[in-house]
C-alpha atoms as an extended CHARMM CRD file, in Angstrom:
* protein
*
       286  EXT
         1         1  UNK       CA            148.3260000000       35.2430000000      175.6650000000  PROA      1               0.0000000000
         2         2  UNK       CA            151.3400000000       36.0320000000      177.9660000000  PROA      2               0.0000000000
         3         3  UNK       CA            150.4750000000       37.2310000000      181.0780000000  PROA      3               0.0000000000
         4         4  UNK       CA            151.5430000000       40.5410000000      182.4290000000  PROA      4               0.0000000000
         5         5  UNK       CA            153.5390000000       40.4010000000      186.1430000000  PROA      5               0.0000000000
         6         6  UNK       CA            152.0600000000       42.5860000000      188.5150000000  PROA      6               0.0000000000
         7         7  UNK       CA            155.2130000000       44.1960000000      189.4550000000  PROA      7               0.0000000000
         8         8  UNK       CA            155.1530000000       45.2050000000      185.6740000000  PROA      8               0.0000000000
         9         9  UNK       CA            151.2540000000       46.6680000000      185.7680000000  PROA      9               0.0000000000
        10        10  UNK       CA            152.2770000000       48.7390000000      188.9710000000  PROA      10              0.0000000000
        11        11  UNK       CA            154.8650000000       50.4350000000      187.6280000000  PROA      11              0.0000000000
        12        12  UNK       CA            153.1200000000       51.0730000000      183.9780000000  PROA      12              0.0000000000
        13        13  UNK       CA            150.0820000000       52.7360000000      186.6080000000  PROA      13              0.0000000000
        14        14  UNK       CA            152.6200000000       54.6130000000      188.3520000000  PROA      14              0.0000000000
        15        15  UNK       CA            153.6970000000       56.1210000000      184.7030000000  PROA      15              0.0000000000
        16        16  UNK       CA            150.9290000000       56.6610000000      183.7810000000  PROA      16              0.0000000000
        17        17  UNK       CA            149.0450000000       58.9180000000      186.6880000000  PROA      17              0.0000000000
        18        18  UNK       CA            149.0320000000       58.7710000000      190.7590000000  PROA      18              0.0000000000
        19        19  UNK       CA            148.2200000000       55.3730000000      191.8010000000  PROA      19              0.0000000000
        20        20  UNK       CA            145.8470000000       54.8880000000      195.3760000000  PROA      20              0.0000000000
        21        21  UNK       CA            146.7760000000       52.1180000000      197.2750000000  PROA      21              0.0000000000
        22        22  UNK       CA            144.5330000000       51.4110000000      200.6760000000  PROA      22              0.0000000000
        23        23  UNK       CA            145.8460000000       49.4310000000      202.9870000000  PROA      23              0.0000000000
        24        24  UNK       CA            144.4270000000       45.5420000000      203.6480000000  PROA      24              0.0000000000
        25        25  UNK       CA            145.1140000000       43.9480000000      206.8380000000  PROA      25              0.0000000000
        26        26  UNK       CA            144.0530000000       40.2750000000      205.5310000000  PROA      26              0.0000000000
        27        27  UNK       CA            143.3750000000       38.8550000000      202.1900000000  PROA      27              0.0000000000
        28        28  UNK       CA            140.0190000000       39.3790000000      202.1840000000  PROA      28              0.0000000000
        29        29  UNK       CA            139.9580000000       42.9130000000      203.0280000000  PROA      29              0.0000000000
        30        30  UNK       CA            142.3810000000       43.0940000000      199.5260000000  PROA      30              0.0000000000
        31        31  UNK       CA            139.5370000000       41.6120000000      197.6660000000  PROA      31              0.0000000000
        32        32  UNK       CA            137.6280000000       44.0200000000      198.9000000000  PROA      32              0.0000000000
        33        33  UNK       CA            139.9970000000       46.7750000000      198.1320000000  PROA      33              0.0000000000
        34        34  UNK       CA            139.9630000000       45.5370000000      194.4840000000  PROA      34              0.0000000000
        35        35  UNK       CA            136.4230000000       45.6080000000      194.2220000000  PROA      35              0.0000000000
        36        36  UNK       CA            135.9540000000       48.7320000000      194.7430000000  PROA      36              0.0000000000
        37        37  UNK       CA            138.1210000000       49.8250000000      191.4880000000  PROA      37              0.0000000000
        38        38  UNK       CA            141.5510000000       50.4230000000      192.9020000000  PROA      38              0.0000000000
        39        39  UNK       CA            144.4940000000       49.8410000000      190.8100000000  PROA      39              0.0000000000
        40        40  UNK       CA            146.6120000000       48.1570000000      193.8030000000  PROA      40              0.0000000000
        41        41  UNK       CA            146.3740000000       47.3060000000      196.9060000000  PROA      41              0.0000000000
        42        42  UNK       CA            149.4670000000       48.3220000000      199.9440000000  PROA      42              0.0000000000
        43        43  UNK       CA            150.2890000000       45.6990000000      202.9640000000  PROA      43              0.0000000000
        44        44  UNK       CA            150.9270000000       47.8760000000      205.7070000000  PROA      44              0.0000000000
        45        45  UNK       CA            153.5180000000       46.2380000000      208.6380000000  PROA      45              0.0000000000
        46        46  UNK       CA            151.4760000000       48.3410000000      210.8090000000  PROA      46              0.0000000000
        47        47  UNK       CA            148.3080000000       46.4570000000      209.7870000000  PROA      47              0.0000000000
        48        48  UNK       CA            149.5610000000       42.8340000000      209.7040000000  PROA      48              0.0000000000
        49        49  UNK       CA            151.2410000000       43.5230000000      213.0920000000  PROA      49              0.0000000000
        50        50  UNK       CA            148.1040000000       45.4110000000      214.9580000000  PROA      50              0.0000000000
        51        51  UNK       CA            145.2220000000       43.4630000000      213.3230000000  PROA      51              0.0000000000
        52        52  UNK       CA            146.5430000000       39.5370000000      212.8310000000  PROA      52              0.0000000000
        53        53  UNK       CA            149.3770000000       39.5640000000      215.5100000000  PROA      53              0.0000000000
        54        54  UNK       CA            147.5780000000       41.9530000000      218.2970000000  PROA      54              0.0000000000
        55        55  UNK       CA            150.8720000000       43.9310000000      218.7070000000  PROA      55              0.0000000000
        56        56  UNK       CA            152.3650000000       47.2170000000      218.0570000000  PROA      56              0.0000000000
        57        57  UNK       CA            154.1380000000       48.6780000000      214.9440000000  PROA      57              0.0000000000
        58        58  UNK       CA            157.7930000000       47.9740000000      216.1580000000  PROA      58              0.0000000000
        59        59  UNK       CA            159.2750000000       44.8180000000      214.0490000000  PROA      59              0.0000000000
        60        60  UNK       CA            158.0380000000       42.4020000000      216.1110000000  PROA      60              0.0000000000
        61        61  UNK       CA            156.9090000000       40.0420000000      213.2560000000  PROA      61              0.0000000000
        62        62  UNK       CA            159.7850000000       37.9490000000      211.3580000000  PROA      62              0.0000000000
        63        63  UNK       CA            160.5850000000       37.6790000000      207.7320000000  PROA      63              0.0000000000
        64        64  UNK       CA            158.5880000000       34.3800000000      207.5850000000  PROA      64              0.0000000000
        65        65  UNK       CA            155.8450000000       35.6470000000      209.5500000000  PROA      65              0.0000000000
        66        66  UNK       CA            155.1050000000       38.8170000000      207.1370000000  PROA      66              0.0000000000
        67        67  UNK       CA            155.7740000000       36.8190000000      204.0590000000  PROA      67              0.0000000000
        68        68  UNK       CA            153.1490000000       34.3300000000      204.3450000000  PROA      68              0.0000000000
        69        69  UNK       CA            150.8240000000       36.7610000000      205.4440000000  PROA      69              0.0000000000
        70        70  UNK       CA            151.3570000000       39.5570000000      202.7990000000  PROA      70              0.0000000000
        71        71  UNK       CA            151.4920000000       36.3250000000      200.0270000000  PROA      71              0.0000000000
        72        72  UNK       CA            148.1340000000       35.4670000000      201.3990000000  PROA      72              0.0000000000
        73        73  UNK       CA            147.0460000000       38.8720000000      200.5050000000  PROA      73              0.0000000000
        74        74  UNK       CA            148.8990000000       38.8710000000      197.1310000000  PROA      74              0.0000000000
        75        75  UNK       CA            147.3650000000       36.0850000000      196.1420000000  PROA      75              0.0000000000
        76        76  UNK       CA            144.1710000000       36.6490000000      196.7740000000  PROA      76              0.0000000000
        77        77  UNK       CA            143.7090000000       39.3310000000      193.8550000000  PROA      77              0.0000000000
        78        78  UNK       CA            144.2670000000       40.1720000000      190.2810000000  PROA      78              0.0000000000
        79        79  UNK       CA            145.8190000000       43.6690000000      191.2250000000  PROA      79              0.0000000000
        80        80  UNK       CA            149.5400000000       44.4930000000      192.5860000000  PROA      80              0.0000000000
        81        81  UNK       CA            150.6550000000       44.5520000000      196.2960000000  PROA      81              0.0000000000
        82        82  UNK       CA            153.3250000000       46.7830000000      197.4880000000  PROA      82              0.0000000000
        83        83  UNK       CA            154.4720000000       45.6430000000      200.9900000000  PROA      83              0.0000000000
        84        84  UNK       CA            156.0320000000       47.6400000000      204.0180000000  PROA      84              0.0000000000
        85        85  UNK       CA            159.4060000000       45.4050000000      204.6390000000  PROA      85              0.0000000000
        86        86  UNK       CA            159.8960000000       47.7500000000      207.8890000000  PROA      86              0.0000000000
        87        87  UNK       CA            164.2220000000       47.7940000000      207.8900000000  PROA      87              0.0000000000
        88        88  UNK       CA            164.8270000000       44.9980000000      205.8800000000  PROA      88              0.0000000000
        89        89  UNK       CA            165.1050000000       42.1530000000      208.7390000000  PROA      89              0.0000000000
        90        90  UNK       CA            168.6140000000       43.1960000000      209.4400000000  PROA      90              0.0000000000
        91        91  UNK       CA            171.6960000000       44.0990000000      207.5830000000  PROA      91              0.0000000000
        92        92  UNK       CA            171.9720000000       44.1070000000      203.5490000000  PROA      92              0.0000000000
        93        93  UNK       CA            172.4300000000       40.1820000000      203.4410000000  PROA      93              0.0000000000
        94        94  UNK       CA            169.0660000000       39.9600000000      205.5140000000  PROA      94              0.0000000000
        95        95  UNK       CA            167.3870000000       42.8710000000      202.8910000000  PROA      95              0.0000000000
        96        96  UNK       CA            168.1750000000       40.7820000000      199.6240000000  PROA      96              0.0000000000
        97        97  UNK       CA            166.7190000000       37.6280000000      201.3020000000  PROA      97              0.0000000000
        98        98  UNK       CA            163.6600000000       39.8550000000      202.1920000000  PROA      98              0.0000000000
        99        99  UNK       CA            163.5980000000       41.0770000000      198.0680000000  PROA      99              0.0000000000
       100       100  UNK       CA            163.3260000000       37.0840000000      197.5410000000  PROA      100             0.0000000000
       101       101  UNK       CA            161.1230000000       35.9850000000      199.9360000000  PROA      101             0.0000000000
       102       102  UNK       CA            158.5780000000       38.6750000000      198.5270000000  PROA      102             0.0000000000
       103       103  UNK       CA            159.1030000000       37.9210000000      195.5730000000  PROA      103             0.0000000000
       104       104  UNK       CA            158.1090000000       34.3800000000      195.4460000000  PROA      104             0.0000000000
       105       105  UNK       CA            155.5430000000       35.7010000000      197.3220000000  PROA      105             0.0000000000
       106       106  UNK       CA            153.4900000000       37.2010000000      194.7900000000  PROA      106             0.0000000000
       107       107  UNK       CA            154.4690000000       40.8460000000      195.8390000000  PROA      107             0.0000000000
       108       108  UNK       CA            155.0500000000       43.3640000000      193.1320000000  PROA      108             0.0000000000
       109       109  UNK       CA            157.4680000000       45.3680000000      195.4750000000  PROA      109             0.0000000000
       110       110  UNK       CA            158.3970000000       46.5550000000      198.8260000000  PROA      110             0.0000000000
       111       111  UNK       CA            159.7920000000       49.8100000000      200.5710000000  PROA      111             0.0000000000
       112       112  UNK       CA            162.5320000000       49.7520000000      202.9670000000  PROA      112             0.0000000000
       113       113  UNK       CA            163.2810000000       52.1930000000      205.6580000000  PROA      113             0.0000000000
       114       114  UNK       CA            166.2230000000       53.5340000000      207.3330000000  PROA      114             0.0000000000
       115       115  UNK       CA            164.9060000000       53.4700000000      210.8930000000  PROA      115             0.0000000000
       116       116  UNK       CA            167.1300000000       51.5310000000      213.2960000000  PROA      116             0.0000000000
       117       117  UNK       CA            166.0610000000       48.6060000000      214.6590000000  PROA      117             0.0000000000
       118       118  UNK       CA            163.9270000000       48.1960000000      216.4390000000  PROA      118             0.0000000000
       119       119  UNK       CA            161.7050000000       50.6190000000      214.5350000000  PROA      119             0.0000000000
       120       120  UNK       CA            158.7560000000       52.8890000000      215.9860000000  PROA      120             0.0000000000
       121       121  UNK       CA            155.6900000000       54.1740000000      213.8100000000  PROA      121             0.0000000000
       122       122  UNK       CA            156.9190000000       56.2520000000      211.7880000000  PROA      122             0.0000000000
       123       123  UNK       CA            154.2090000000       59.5730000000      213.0990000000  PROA      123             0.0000000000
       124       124  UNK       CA            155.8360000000       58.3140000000      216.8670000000  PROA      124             0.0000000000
       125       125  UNK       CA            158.8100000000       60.7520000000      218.2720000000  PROA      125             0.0000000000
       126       126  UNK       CA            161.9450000000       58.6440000000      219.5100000000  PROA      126             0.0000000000
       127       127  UNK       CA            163.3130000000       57.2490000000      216.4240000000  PROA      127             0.0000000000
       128       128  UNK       CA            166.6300000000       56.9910000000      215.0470000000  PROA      128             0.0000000000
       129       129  UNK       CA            168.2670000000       56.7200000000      211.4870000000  PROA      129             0.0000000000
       130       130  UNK       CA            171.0240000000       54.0570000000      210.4550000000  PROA      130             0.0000000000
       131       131  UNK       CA            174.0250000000       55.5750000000      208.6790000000  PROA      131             0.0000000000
       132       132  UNK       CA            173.6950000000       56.7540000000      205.2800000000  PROA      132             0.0000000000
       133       133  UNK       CA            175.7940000000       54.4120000000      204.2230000000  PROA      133             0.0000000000
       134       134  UNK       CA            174.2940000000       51.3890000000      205.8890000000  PROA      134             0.0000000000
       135       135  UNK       CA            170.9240000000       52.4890000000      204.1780000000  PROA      135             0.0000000000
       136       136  UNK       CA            172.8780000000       53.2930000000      200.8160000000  PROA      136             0.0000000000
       137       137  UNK       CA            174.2060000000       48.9000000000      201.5010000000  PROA      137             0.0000000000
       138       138  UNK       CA            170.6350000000       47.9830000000      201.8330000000  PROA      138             0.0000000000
       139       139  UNK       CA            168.9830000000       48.9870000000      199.0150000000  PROA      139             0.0000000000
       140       140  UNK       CA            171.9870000000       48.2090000000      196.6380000000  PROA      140             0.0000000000
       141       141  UNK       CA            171.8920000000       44.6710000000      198.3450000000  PROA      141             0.0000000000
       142       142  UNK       CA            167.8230000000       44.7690000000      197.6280000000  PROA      142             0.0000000000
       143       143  UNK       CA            168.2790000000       45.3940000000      193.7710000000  PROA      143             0.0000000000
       144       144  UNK       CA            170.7510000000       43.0370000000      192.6640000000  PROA      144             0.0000000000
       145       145  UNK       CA            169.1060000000       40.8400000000      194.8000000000  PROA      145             0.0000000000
       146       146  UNK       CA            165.6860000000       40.8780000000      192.4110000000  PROA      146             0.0000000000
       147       147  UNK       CA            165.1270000000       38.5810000000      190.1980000000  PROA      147             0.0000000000
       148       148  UNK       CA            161.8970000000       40.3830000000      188.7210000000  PROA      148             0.0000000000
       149       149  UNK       CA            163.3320000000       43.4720000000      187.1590000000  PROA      149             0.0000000000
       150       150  UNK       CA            160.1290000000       45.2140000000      187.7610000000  PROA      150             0.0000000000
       151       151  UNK       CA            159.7060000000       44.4310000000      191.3130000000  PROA      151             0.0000000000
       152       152  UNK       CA            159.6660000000       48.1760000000      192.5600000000  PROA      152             0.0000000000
       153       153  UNK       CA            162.2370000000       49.1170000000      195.5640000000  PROA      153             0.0000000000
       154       154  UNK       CA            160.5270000000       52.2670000000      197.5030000000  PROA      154             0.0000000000
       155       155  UNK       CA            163.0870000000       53.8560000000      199.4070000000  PROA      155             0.0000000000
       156       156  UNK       CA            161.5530000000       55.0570000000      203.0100000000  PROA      156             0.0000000000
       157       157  UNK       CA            163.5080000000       57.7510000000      204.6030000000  PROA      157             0.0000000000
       158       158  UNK       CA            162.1050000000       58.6960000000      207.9740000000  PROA      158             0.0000000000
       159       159  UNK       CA            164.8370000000       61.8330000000      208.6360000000  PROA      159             0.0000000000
       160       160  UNK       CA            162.6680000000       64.3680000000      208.3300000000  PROA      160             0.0000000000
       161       161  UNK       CA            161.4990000000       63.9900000000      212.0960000000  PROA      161             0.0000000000
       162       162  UNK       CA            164.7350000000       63.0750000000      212.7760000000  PROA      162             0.0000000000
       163       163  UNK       CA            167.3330000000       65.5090000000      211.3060000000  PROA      163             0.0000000000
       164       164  UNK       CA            165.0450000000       67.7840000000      208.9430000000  PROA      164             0.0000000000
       165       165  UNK       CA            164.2140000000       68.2230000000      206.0970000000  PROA      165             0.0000000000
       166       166  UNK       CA            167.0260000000       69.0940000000      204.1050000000  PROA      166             0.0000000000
       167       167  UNK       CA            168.4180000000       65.8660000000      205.6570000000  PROA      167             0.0000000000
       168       168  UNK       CA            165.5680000000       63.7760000000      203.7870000000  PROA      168             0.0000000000
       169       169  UNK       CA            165.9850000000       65.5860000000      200.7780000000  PROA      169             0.0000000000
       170       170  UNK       CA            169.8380000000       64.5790000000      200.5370000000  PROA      170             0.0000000000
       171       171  UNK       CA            169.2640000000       61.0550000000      201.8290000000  PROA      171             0.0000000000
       172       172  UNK       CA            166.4400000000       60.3430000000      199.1320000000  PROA      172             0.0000000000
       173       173  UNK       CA            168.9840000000       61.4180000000      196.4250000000  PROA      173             0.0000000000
       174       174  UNK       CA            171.5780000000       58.9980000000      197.8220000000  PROA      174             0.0000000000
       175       175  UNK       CA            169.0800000000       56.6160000000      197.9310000000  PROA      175             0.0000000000
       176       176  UNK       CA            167.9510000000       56.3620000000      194.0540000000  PROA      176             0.0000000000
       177       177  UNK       CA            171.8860000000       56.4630000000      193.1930000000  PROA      177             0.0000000000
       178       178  UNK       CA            172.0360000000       53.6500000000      195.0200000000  PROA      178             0.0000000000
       179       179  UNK       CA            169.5120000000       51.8720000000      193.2090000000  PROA      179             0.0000000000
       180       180  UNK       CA            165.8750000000       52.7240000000      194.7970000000  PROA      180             0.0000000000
       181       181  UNK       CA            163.2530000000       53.1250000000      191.5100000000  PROA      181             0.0000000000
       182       182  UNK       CA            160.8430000000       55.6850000000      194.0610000000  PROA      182             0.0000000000
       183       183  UNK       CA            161.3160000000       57.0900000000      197.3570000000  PROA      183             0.0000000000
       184       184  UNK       CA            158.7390000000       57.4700000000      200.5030000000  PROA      184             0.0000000000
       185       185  UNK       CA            159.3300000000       60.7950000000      202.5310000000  PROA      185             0.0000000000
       186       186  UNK       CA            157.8900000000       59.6270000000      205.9100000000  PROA      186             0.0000000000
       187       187  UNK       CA            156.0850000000       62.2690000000      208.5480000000  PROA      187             0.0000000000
       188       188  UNK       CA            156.0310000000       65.4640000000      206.3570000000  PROA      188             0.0000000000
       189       189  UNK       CA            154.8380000000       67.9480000000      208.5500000000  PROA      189             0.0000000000
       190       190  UNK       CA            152.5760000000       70.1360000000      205.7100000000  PROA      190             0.0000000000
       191       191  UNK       CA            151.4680000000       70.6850000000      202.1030000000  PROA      191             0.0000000000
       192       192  UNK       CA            154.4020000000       72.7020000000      201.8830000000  PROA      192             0.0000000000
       193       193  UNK       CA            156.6070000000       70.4490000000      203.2520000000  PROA      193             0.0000000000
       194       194  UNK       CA            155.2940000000       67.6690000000      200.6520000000  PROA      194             0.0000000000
       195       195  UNK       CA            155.5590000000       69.9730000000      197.4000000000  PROA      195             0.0000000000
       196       196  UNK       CA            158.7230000000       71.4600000000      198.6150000000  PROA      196             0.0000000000
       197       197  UNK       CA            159.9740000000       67.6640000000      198.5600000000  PROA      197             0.0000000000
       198       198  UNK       CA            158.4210000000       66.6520000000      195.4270000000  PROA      198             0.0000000000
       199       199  UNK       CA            160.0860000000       69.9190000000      193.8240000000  PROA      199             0.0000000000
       200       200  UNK       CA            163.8260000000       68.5690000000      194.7680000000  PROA      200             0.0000000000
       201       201  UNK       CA            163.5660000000       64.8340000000      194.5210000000  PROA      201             0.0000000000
       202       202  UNK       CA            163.3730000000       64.2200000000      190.5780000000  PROA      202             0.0000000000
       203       203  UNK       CA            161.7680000000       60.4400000000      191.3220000000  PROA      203             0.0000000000
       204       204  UNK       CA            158.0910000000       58.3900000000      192.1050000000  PROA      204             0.0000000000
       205       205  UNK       CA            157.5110000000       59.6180000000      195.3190000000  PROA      205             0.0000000000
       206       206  UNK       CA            155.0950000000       57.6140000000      197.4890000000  PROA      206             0.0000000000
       207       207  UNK       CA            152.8230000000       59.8600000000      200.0310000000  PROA      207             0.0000000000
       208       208  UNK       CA            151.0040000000       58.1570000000      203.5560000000  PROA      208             0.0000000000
       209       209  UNK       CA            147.9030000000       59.4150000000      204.3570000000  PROA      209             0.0000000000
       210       210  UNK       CA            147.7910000000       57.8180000000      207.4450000000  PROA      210             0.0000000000
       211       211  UNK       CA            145.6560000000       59.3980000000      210.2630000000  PROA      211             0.0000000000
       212       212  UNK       CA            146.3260000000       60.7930000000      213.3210000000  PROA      212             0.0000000000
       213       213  UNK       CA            149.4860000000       61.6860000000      212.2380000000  PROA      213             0.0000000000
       214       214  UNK       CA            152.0330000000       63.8160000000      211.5590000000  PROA      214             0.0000000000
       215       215  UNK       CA            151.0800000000       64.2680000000      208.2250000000  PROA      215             0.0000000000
       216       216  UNK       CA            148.0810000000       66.4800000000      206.9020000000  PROA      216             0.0000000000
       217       217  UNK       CA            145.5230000000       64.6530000000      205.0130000000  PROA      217             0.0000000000
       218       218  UNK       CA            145.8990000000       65.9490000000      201.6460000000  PROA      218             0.0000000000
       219       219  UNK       CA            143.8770000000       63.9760000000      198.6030000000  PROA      219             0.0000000000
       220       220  UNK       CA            145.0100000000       62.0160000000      196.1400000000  PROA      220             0.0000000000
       221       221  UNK       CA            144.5990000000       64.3380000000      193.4600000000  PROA      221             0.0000000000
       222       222  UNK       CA            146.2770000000       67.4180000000      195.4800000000  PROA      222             0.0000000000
       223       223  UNK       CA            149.0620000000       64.9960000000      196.1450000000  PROA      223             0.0000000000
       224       224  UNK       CA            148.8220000000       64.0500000000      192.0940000000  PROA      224             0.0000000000
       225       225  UNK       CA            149.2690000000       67.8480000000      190.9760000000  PROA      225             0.0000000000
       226       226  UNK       CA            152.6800000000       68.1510000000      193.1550000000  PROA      226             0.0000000000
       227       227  UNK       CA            153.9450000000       65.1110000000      191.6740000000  PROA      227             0.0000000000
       228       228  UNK       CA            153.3480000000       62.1070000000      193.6710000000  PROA      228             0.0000000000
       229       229  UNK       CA            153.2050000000       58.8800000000      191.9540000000  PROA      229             0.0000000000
       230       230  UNK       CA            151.4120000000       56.5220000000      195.3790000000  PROA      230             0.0000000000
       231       231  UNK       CA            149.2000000000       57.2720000000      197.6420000000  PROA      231             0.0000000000
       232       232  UNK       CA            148.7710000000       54.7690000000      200.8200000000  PROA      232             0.0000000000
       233       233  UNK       CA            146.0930000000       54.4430000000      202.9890000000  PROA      233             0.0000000000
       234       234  UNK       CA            147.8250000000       51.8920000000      205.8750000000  PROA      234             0.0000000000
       235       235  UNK       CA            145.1340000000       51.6580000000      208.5140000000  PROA      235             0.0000000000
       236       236  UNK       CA            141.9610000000       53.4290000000      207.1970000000  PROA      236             0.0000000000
       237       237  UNK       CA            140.3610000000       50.4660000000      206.7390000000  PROA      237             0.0000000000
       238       238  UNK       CA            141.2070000000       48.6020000000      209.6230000000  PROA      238             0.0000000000
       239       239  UNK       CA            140.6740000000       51.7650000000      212.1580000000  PROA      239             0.0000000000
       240       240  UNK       CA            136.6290000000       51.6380000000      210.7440000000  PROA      240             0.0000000000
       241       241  UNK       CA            135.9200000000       48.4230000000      210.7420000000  PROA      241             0.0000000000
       242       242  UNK       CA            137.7930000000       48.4600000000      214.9190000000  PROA      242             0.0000000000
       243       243  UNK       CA            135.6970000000       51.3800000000      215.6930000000  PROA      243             0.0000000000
       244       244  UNK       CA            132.1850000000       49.2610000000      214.0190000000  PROA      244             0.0000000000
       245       245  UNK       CA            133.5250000000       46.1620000000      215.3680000000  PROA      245             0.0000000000
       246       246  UNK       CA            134.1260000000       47.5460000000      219.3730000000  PROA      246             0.0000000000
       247       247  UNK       CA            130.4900000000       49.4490000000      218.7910000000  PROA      247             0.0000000000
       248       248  UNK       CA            129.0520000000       46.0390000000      217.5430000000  PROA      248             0.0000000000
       249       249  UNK       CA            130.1220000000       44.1410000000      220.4750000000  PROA      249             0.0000000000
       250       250  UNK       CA            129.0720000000       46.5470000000      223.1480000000  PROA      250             0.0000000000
       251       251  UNK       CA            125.8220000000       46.6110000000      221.9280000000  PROA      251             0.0000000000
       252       252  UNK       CA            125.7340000000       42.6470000000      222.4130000000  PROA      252             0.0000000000
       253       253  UNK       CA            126.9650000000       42.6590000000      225.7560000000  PROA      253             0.0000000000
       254       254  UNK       CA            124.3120000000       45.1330000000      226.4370000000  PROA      254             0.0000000000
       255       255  UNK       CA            121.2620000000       43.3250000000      224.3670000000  PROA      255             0.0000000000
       256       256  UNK       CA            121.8740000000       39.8440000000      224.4450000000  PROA      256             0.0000000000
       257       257  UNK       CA            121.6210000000       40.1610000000      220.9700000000  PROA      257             0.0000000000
       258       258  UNK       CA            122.8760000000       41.1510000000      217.0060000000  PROA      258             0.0000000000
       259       259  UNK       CA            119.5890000000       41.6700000000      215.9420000000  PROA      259             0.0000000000
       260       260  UNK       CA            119.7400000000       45.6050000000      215.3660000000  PROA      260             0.0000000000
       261       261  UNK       CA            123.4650000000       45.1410000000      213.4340000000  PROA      261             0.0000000000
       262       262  UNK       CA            122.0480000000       43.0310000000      211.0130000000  PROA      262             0.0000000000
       263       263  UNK       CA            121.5680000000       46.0050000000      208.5830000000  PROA      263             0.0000000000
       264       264  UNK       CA            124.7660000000       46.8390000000      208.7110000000  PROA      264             0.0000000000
       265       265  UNK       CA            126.5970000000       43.6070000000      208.0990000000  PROA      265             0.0000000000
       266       266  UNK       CA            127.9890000000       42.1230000000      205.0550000000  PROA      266             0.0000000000
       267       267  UNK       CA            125.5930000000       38.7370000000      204.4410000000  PROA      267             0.0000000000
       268       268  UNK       CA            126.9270000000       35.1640000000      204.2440000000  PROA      268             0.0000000000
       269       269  UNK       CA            126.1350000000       35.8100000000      200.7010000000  PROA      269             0.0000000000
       270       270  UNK       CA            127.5840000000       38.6090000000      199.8280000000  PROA      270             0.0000000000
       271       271  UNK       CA            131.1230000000       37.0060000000      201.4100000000  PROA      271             0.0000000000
       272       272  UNK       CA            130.8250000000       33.7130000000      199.4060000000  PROA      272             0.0000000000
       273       273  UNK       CA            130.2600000000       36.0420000000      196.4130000000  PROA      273             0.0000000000
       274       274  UNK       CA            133.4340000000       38.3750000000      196.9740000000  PROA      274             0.0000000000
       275       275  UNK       CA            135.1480000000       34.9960000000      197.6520000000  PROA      275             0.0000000000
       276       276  UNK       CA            134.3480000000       33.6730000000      194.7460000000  PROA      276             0.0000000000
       277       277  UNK       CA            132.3620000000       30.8350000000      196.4000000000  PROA      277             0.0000000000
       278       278  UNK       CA            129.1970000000       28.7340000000      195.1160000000  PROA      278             0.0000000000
       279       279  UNK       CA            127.8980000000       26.2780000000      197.6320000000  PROA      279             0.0000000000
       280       280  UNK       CA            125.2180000000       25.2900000000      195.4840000000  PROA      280             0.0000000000
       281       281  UNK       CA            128.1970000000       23.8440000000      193.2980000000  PROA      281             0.0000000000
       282       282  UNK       CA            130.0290000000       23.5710000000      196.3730000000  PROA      282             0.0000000000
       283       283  UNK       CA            132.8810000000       24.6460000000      194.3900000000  PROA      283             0.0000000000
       284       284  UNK       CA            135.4820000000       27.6510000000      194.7330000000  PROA      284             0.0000000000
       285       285  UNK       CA            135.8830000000       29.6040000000      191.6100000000  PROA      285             0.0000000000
       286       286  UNK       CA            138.8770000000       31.5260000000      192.2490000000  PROA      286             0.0000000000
């Protein structure tokens, strides 16, 4: 039986209702992602950069760097990985090596922002926009640069903190006519502001849910009703297990001792089994 691509079953879930996508810092946080029933799983920059590198959300990490780790996590499950490609690694040349790299990565797409470089977190005030038409390059660069006709290009547009907006609204447009299959409208400021988008951008729209924010947290399903097709969940993930992890070790320097976390801890067995490890057999299964 022919195997379906996973850029193919993310876009069939994206037809068929609004997809949730948490975000996984690491492969093994993906596995976990997919065990609890989600249809795909989203590689946040934000998350590779804060949790593996120890550094801010600002394109510090290269092309390489973010491919190998975002492969790791595509590889490590059965479900579809869309990955932040912050600006694109440069100009459009640098963007359709980018659509390439991820691509033999495992990925089963990628959105691409039109932040300057060097970027800032998109909730963050201080950024700047590239030129519509440098953006308009970029993505036409990224899709006749695919080789997977599925691979999904989400086109990121952070001008609503920027310029307003009505500015988003007509750079999203440009955007699909220039080849982007969904757009991302970054830092909308309220429900209104997200329905008011979804009501003039005819396209899969993408929605972050990230906290602390700009951005109110709205559900997936209130997000579903206006006509969002993703919802991403960058850092929820990663900001409880920080919060349990900084709680954890305080209490050791304090005790001497784990003893009381215990309880709360995911057991050696209970890792080998989401890994798909037997050490009886000492064999991997996956």
């Amino acid at each position: 039986m022919k195997t379906i691509r996973k850029s193919t079953l993310l876009r069939r879930a994206i037809e068929q209702g609004c997809v949730m996508m948490p975000g996984a810092f690491n492969a093994a946080t993906a596995r976990l992602v997919e065990r609890a029933g989600f249809p795909a799983v989203y590689v946040s920059g934000a998350g590779l950069a804060n949790a593996t590198a120890g550094v801010p959300d600002i394109g510090l990490l290269t092309l390489t760097e973010v491919a190998q780790l975002a492969g790791y996590i595509a590889e490590a499950v059965r479900i579809p990985a869309l990955a932040d490609a912050d600006t694109g690694f440069g100009g459009a040349d640098n963007v359709a090596r980018t659509v390439r790299a991820f691509e033999r990565a495992g990925l089963a797409g990628m959105h691409l922002e039109d932040q300057a470089f060097p970027k800032r977190c998109g909730h963050l005030t201080g950024k700047e926009l590239v030129p519509l038409e440098e953006m308009t390059r970029r993505i036409t660069a990224a899709a006749h640069a695919r080789r997977d006709g599925d691979f999904l290009l989400v086109a990121r547009t952070d001008a609503r903190s920027v310029e307003g907006l009505d500015a988003a609204v007509r750079r999203a447009r440009k955007y699909l006519q220039a080849g982007a299959d969904a757009v991302f409208p970054e830092a909308l400021e309220s429900a209104q502001e997200f329905r008011e988008f979804a009501r003039r951008v005819r396209a899969p729209l993408l929605a972050n849910m990230t906290e602390f924010g700009r951005s109110p947290l709205l559900s997936a399903r209130q997000l579903a009703a206006m006509g969002y097709r993703m919802v991403i969940f960058p850092l929820t993930a990663f900001r409880v297990s920080m919060n349990a992890a900084e709680r954890c070790l305080r209490d050791l320097k304090r005790r001497g001792t784990q003893r009381s976390w215990l309880d709360q801890m995911q057991t050696r067995q209970e890792l080998y089994d989401l890994l798909g490890y037997d050490p009886r057999a000492d064999a991997w299964m996956e």
